[in-house]
CHARMM-style PDB file with segment names, atoms N, HN, CA, C and O in Angstrom:
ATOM      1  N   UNK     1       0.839  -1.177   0.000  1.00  0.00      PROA
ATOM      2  CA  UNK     1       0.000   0.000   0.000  1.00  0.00      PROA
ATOM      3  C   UNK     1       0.884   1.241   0.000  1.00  0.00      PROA
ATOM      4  O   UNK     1       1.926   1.169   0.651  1.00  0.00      PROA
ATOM      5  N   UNK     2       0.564   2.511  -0.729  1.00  0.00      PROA
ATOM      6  HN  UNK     2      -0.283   2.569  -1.257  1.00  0.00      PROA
ATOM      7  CA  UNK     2       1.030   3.544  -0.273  1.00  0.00      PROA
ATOM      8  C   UNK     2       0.049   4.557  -0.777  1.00  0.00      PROA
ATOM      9  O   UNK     2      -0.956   4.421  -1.475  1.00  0.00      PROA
ATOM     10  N   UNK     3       0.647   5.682  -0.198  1.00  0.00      PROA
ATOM     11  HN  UNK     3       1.463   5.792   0.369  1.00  0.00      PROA
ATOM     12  CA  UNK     3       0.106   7.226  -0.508  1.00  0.00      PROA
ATOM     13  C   UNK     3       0.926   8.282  -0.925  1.00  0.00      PROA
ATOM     14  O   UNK     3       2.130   8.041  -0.829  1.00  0.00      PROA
ATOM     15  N   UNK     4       0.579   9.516  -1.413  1.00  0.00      PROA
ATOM     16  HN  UNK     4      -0.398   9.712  -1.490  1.00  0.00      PROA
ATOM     17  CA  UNK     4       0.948  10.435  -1.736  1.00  0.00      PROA
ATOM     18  C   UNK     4       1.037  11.771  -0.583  1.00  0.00      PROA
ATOM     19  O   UNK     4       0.052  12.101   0.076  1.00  0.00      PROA
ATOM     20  N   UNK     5       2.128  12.331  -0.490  1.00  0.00      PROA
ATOM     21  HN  UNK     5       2.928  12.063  -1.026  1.00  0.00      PROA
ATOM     22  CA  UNK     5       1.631  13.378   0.457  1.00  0.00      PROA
ATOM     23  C   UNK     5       1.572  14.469   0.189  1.00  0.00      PROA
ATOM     24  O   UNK     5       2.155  14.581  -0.889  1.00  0.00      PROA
ATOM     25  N   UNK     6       1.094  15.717   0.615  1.00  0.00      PROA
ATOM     26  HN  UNK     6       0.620  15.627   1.491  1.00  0.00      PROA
ATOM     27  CA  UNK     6       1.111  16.958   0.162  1.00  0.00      PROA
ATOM     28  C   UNK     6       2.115  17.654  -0.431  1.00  0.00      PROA
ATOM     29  O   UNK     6       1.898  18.672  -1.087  1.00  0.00      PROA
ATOM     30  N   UNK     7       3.694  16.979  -0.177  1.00  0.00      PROA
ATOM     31  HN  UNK     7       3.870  16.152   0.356  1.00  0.00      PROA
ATOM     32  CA  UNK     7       4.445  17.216  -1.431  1.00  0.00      PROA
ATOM     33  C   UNK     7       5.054  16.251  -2.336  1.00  0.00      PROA
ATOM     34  O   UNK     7       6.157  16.037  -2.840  1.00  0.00      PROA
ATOM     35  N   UNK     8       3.866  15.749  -2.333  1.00  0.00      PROA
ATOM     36  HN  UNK     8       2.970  15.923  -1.924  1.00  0.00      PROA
ATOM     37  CA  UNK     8       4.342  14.830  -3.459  1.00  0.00      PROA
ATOM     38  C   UNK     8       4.945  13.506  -3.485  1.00  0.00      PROA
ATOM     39  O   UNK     8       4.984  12.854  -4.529  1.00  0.00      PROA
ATOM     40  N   UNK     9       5.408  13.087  -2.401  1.00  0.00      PROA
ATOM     41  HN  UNK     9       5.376  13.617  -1.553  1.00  0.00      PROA
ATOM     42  CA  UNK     9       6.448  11.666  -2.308  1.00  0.00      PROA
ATOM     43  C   UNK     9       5.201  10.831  -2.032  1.00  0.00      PROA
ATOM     44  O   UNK     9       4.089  10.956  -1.519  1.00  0.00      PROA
ATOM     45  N   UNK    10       5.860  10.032  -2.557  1.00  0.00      PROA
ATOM     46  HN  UNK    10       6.764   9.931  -2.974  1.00  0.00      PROA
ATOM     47  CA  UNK    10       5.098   8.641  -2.333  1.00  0.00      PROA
ATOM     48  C   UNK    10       5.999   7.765  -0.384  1.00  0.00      PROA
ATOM     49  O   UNK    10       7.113   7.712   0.136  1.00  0.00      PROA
ATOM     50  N   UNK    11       4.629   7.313  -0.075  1.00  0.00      PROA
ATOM     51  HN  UNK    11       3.724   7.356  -0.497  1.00  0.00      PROA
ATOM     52  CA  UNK    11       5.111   6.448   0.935  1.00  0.00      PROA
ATOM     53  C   UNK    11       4.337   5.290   1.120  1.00  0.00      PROA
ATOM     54  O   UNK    11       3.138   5.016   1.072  1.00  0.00      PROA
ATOM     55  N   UNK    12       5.529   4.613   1.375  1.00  0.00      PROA
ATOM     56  HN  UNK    12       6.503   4.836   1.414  1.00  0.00      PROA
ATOM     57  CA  UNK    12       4.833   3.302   1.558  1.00  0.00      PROA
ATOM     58  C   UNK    12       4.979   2.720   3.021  1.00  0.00      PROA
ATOM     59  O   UNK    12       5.843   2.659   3.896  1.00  0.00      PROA
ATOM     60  N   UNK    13       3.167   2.175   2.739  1.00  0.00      PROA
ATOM     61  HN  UNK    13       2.465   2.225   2.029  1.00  0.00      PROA
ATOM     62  CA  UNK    13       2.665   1.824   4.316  1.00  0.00      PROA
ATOM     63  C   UNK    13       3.235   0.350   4.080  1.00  0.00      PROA
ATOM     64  O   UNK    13       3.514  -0.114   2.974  1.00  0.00      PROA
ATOM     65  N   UNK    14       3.346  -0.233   5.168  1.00  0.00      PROA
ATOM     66  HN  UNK    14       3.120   0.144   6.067  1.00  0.00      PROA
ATOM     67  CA  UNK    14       3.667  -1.730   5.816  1.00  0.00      PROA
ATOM     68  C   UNK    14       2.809  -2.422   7.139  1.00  0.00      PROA
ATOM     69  O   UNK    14       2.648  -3.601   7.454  1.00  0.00      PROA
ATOM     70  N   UNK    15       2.398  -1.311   7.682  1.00  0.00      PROA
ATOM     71  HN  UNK    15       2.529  -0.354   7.427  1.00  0.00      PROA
ATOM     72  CA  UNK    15       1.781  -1.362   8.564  1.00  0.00      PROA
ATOM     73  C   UNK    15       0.406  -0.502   8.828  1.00  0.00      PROA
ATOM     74  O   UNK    15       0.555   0.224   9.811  1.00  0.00      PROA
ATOM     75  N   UNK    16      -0.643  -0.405   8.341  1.00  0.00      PROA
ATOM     76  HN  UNK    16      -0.765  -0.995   7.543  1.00  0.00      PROA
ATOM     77  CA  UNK    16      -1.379   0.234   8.123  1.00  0.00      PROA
ATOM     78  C   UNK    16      -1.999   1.167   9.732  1.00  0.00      PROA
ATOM     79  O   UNK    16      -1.924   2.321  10.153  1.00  0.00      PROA
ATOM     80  N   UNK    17      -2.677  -0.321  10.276  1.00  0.00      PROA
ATOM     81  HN  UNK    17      -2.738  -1.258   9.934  1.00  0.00      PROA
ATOM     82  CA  UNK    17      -2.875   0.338  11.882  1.00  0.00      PROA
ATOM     83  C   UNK    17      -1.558   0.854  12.566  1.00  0.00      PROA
ATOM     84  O   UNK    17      -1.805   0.789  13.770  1.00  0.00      PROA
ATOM     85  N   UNK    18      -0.916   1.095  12.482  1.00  0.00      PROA
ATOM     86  HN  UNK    18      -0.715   1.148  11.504  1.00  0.00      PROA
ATOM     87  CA  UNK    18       0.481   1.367  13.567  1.00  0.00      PROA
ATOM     88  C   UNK    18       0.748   3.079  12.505  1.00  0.00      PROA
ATOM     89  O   UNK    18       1.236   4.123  12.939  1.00  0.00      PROA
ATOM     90  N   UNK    19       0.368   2.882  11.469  1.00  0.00      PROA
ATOM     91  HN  UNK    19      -0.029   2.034  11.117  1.00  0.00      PROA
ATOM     92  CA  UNK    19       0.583   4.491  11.027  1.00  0.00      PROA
ATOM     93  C   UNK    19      -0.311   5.049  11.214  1.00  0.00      PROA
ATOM     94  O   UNK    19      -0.217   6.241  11.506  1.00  0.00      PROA
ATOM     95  N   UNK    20      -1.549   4.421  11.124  1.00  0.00      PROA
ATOM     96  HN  UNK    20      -1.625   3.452  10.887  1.00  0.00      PROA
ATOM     97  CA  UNK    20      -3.161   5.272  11.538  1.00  0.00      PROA
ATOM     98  C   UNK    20      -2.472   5.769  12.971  1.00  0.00      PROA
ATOM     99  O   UNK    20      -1.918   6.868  12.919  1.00  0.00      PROA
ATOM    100  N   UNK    21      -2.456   5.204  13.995  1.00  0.00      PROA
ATOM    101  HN  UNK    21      -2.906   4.312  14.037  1.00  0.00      PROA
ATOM    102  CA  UNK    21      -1.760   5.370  15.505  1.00  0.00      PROA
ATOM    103  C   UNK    21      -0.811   6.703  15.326  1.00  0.00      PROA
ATOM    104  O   UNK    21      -1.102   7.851  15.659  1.00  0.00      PROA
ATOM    105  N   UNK    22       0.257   6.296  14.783  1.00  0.00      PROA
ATOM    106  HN  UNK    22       0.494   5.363  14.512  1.00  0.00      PROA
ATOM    107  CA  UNK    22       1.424   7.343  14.541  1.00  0.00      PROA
ATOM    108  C   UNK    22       1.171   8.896  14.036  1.00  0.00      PROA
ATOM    109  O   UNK    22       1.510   9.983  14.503  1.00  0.00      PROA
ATOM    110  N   UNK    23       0.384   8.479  12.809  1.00  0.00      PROA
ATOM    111  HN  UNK    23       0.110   7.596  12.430  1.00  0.00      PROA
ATOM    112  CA  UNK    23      -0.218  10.217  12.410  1.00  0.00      PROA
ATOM    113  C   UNK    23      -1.263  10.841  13.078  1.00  0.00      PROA
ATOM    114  O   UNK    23      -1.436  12.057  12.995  1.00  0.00      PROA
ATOM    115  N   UNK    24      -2.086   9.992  13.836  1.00  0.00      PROA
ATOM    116  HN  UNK    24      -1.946   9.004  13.903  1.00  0.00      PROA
ATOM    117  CA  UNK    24      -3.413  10.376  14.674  1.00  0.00      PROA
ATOM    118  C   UNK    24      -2.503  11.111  16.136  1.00  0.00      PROA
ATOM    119  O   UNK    24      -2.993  12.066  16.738  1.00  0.00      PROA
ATOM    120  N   UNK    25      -1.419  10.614  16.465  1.00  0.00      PROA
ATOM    121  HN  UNK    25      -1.022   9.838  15.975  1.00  0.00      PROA
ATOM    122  CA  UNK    25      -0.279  11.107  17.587  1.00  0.00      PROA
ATOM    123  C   UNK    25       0.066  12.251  16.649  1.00  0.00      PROA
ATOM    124  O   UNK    25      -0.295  13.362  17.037  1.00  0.00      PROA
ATOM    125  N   UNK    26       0.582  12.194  15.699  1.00  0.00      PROA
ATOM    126  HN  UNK    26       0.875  11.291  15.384  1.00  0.00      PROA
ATOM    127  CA  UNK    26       1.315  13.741  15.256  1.00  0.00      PROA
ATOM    128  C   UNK    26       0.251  14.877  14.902  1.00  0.00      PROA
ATOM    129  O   UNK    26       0.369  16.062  15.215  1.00  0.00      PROA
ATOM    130  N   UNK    27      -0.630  14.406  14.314  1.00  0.00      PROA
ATOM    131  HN  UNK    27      -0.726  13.444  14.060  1.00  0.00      PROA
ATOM    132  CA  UNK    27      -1.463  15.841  14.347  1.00  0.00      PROA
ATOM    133  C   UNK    27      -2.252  16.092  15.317  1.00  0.00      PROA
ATOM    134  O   UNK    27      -3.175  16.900  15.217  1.00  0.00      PROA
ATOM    135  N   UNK    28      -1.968  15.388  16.445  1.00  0.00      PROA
ATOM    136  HN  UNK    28      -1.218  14.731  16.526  1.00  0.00      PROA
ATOM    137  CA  UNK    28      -2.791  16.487  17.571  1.00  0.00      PROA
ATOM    138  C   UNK    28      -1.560  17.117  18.602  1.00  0.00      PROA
ATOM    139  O   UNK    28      -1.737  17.785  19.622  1.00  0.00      PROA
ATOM    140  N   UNK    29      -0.303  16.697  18.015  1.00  0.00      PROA
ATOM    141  HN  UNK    29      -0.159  16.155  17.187  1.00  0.00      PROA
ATOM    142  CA  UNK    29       0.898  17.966  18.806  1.00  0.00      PROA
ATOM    143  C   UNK    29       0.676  19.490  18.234  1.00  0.00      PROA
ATOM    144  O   UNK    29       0.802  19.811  17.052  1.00  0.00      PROA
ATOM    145  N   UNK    30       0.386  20.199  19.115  1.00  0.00      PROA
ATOM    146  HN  UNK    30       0.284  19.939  20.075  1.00  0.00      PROA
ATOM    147  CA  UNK    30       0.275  21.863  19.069  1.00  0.00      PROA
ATOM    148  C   UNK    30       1.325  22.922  19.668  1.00  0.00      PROA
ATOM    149  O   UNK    30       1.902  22.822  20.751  1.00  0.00      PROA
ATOM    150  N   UNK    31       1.409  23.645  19.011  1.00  0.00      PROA
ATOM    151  HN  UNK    31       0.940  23.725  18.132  1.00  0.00      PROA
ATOM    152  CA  UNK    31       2.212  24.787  19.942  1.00  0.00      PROA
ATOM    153  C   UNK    31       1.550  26.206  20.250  1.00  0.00      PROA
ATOM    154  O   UNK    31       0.706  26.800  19.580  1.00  0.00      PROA
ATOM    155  N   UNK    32       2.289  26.672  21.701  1.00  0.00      PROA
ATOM    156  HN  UNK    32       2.975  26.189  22.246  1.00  0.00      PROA
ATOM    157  CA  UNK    32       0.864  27.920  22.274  1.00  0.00      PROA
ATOM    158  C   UNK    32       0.735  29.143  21.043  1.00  0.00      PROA
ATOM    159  O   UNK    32      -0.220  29.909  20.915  1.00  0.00      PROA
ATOM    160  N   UNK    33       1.921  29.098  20.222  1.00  0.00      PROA
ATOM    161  HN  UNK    33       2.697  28.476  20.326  1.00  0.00      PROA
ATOM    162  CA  UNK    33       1.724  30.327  19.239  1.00  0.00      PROA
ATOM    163  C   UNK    33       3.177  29.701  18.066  1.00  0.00      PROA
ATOM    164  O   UNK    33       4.394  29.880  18.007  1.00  0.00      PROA
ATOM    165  N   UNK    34       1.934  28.766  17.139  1.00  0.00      PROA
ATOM    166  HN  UNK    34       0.946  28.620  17.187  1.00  0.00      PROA
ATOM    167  CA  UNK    34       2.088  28.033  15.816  1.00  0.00      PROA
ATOM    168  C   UNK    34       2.869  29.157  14.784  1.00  0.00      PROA
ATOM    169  O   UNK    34       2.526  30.330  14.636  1.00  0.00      PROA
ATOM    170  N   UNK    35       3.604  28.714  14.353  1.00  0.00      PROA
ATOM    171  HN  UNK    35       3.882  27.761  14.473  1.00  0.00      PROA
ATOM    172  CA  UNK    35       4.628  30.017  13.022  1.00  0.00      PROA
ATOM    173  C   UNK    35       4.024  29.023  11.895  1.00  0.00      PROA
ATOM    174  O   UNK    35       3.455  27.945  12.064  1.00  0.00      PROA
ATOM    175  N   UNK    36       4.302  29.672  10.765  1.00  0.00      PROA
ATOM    176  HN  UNK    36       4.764  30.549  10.629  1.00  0.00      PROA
ATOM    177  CA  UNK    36       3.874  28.781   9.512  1.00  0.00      PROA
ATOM    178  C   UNK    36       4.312  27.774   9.336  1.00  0.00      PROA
ATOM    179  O   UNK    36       3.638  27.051   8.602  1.00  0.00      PROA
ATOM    180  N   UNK    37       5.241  27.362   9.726  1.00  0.00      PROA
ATOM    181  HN  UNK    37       5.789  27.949  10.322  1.00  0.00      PROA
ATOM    182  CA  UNK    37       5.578  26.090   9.428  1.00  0.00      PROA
ATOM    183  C   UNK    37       4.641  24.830  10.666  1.00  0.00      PROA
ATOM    184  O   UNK    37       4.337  23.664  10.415  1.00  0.00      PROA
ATOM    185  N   UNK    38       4.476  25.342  11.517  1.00  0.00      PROA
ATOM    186  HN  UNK    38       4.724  26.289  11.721  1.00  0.00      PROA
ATOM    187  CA  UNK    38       3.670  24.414  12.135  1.00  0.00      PROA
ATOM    188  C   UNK    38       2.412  24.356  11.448  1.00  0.00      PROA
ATOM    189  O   UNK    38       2.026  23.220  11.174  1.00  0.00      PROA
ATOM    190  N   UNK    39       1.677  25.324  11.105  1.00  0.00      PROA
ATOM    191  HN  UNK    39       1.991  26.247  11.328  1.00  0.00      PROA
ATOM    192  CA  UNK    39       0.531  25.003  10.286  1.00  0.00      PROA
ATOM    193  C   UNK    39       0.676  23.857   9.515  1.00  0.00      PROA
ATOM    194  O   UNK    39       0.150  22.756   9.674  1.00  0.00      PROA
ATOM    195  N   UNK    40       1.528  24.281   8.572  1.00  0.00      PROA
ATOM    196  HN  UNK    40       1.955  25.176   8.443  1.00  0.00      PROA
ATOM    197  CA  UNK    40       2.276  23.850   7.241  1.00  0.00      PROA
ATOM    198  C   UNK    40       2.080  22.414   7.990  1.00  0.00      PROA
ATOM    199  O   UNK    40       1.415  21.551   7.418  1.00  0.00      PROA
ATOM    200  N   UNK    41       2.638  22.165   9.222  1.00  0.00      PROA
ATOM    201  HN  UNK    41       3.178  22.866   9.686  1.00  0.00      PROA
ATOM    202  CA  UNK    41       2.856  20.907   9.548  1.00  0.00      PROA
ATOM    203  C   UNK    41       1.561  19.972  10.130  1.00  0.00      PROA
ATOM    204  O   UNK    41       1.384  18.765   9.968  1.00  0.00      PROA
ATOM    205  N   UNK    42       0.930  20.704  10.678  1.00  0.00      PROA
ATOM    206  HN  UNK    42       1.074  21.685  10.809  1.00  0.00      PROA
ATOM    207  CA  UNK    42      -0.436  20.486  11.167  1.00  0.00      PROA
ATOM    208  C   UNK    42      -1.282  19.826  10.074  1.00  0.00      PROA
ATOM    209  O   UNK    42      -1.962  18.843  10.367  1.00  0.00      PROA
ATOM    210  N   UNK    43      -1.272  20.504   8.352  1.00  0.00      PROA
ATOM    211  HN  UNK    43      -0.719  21.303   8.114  1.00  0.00      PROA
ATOM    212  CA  UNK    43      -2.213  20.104   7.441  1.00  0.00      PROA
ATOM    213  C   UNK    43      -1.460  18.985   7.019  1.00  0.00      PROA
ATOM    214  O   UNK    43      -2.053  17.928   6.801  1.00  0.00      PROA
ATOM    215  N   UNK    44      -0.024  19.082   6.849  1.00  0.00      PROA
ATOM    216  HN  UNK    44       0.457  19.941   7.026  1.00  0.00      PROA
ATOM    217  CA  UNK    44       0.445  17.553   6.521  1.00  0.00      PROA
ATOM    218  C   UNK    44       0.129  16.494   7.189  1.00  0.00      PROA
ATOM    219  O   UNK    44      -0.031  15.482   6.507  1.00  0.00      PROA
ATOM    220  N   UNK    45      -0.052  16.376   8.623  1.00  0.00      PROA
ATOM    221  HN  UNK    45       0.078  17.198   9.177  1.00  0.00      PROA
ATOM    222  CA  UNK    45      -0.169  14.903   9.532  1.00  0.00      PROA
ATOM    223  C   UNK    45      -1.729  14.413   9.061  1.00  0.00      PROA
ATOM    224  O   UNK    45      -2.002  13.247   8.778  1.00  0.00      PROA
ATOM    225  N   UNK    46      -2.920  15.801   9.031  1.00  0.00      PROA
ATOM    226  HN  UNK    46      -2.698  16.748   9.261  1.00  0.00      PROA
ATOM    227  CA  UNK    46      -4.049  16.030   8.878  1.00  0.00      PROA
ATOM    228  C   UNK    46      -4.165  15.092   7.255  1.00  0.00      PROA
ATOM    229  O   UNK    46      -4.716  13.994   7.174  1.00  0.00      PROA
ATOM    230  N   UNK    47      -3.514  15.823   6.065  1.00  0.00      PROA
ATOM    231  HN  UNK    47      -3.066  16.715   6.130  1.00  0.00      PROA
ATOM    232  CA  UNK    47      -3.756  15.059   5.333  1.00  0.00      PROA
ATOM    233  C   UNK    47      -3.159  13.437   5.426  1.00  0.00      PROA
ATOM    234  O   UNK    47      -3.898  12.523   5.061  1.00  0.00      PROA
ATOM    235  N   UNK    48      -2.128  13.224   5.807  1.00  0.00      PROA
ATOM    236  HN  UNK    48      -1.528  13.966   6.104  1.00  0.00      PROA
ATOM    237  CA  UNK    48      -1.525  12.024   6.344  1.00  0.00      PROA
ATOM    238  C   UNK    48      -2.480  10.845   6.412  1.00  0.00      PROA
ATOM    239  O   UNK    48      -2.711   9.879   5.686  1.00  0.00      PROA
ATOM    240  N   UNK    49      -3.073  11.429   7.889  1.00  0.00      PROA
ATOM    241  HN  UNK    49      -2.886  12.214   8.479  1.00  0.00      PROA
ATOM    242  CA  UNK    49      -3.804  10.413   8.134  1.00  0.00      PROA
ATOM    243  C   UNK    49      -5.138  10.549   7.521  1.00  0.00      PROA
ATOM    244  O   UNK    49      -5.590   9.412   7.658  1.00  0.00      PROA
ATOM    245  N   UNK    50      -5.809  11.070   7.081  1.00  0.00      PROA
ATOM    246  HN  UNK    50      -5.442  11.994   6.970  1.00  0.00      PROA
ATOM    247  CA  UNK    50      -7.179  11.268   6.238  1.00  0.00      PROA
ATOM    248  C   UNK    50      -6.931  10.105   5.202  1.00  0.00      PROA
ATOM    249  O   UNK    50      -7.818   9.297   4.927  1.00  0.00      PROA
ATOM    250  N   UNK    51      -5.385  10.061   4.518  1.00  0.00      PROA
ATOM    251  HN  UNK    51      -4.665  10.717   4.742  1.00  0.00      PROA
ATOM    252  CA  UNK    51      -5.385   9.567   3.368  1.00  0.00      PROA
ATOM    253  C   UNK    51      -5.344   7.978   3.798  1.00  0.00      PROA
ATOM    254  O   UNK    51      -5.908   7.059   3.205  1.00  0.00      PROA
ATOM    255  N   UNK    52      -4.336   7.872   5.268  1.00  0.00      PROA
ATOM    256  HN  UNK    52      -3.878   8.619   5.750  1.00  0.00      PROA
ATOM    257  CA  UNK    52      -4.837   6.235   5.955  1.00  0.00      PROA
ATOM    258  C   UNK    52      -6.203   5.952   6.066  1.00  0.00      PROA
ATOM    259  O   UNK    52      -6.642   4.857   5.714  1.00  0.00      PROA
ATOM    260  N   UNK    53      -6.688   6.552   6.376  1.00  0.00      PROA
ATOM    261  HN  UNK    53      -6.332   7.442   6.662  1.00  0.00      PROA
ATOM    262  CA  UNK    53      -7.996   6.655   6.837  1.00  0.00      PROA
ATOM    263  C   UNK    53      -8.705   5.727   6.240  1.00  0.00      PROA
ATOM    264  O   UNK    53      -9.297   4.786   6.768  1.00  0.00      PROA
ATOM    265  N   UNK    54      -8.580   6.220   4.283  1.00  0.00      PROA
ATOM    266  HN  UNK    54      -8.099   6.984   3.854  1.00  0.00      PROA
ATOM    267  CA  UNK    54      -9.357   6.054   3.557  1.00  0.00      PROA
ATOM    268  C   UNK    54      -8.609   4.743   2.550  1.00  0.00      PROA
ATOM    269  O   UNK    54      -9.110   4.267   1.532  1.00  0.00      PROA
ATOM    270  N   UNK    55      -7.517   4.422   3.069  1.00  0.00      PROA
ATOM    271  HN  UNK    55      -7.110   4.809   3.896  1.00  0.00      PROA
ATOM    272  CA  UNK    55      -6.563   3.000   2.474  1.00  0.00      PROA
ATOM    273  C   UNK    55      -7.309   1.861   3.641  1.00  0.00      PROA
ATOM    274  O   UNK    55      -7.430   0.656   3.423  1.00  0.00      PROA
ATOM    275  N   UNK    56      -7.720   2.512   4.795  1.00  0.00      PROA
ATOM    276  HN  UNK    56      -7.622   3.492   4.972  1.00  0.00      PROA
ATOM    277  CA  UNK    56      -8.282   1.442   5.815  1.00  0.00      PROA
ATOM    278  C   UNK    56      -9.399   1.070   5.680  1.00  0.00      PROA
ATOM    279  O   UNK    56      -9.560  -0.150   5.727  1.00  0.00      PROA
ATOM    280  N   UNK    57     -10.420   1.804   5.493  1.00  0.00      PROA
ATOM    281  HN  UNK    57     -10.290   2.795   5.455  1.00  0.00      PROA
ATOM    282  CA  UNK    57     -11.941   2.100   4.875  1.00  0.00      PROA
ATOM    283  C   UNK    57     -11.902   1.370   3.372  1.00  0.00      PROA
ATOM    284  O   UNK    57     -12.933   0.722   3.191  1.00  0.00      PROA
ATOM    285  N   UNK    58     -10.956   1.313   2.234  1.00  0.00      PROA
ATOM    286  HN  UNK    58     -10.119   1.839   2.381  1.00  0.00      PROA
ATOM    287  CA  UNK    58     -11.064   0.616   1.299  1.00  0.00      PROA
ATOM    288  C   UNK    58     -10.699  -1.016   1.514  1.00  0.00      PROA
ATOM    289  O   UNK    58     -11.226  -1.822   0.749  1.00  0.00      PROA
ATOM    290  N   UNK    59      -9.850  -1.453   2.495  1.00  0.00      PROA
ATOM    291  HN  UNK    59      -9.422  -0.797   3.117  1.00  0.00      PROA
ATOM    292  CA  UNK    59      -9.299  -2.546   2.743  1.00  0.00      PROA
ATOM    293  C   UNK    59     -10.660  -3.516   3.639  1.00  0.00      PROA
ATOM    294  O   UNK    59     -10.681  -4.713   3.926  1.00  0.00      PROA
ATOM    295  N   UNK    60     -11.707  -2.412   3.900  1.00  0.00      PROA
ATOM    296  HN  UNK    60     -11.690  -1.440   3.667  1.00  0.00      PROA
ATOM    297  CA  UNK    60     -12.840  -3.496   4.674  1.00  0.00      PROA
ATOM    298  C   UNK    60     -13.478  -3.810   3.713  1.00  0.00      PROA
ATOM    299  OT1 UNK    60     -14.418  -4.597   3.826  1.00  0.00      PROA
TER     300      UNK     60
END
């Protein structure tokens, strides 16, 4: 299995539940006053896992 991420690379899953876990942990780390790049980083984990989401949802 893999996905695409917001810039473009391909990654490949091996473990599907253990990355659902992993990106569902990274996009809910916050900081008290986010600079752009945390955004930046926030929509990546966000799309991340949306895109597991929907590799998990096709696999039932």
């Amino acid at each position: 299995m893999k996905i695409i991420d917001l810039d473009g690379k391909i990654i490949k899953v091996e473990n599907l539940d253990l990355a659902l876990l992993q990106a569902d942990d990274y996009r809910h780390y916050r900081v008290t006053i986010p600079t752009e790049s945390d955004l930046d980083r926030y929509a990546y984990w966000e799309d991340v896992y949306q895109k597991l989401l929907k590799l998990k949802t096709e696999q039932s």
